[in-house]
C-alpha positions in Angstrom: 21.4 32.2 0.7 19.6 29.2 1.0 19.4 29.1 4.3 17.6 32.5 4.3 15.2 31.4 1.6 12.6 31.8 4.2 12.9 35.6 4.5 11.0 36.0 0.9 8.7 38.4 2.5 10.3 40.5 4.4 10.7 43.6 2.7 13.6 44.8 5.0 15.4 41.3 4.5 15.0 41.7 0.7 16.9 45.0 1.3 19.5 43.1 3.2 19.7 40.5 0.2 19.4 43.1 -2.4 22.5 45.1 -0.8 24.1 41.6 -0.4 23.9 41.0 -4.1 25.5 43.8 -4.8 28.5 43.6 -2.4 26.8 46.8 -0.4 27.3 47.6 3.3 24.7 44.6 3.9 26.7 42.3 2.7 29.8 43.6 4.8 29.6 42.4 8.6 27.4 39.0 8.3 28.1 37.0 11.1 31.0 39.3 12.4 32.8 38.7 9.0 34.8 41.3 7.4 33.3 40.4 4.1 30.3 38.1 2.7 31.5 34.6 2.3 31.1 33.7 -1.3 27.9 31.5 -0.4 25.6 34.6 0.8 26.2 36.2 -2.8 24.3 33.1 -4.6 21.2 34.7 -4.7 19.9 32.7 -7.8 19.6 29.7 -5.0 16.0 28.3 -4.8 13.4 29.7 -2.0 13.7 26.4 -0.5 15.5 24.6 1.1 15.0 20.9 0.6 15.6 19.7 4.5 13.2 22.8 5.5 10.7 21.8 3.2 11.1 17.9 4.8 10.8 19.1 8.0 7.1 19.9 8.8 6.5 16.7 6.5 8.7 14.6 8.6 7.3 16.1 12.0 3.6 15.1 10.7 4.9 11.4 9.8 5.8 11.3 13.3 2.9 12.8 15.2 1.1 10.2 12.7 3.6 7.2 14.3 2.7 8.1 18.0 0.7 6.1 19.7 -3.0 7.1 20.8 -3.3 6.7 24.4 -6.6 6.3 26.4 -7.6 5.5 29.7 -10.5 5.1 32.0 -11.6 4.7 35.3 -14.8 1.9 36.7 -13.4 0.0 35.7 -9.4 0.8 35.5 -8.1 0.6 31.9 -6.2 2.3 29.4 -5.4 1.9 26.0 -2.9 2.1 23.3 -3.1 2.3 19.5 -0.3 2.5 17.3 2.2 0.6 15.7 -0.1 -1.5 13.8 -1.6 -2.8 17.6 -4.2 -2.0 19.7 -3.7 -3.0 23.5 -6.1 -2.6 26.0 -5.3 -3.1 29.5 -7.8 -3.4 32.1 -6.6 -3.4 35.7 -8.3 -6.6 36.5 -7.6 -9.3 34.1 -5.7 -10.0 31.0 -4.3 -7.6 28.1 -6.1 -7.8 25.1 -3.0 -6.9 22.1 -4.8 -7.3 18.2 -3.7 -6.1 15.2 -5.5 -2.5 14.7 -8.7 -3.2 13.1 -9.8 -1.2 10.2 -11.3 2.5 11.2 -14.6 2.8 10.6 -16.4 6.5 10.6 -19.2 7.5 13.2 -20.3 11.0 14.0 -17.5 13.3 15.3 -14.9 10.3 15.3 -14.0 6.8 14.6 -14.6 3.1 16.1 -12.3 0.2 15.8 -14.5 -3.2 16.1 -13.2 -6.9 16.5 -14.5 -9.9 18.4 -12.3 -8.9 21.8 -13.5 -5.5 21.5 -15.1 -2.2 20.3 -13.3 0.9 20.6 -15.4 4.3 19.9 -13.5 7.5 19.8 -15.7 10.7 19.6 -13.6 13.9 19.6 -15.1 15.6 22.4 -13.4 17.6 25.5 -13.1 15.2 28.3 -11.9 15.9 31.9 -10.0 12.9 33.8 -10.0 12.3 37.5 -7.0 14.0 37.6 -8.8 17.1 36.5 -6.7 17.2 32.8 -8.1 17.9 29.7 -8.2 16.1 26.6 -9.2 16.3 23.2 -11.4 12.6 22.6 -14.0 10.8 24.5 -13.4 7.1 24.6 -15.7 4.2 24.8 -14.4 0.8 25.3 -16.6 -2.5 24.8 -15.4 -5.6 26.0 -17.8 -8.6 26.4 -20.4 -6.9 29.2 -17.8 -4.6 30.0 -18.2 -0.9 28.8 -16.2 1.9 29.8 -15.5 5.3 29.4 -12.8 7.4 30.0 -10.5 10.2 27.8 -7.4 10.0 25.1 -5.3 11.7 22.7 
């Protein structure tokens, strides 16, 4: 049953398990079987299941692995952090790829600040030229350069 560990609050599933445990009609019939295999009898199995429990865990390590991507308009840029680099891009002139500065706090986000450049993300709706949504507001300071534009 450890693939059903999940149904721990069901009452009408703890009927189905109950009756399973005790050879019943429940237990009769699962999966178009004549009979339970010997597996759905083993109700002493742990609620969990180790790779279920891994799962959301593993999802979050990879949301936390992809990249944050910004971009602006007047000037043209966008914007990349992840992997341990931050690239900006600005349509007229040369990438600037660092290694991701430290992230410092501010008020409703967080700025990254090197010599090349200041990047200030403030989690606030923004609407692109395209019309989209997205969650952050993104500041980008380079030399006399600022610019604005949206990222998640």
């Amino acid at each position: 049953m450890r693939a059903l560990g999940f149904m721990k609050t069901c009452s009408a599933c703890l009927i189905v398990l109950a009756a399973a445990a005790c050879g019943g009609p429940a237990a009769n019939n699962l999966a178009g079987n004549e009979t339970a295999p010997a597996a759905a009898n083993d109700v002493a199995a742990p609620a969990g299941n180790a790779a279920n429990e891994a799962a959301p865990a593993a999802n979050a390590a990879a949301a936390a692995q992809a990249p944050y991507q910004a971009s602006g308009s007047e000037p043209f840029w966008s914007l990349t952090i992840g992997g341990g680099q931050l690239v900006y891009d600005p349509a007229d002139g040369p990438d600037i790829r660092i290694a991701t500065p430290p992230r410092q706090p501010i008020a409703n986000g967080y700025r990254y600040v090197a010599p090349e450049i200041t990047v200030e993300v403030v989690h606030t709706r923004c609407q692109a030229e395209n019309e989209q949504f997205y969650a952050d507001t993104v500041r980008v300071h380079v030399g006399d350069v600022n610019g604005e534009g949206c990222g998640e």
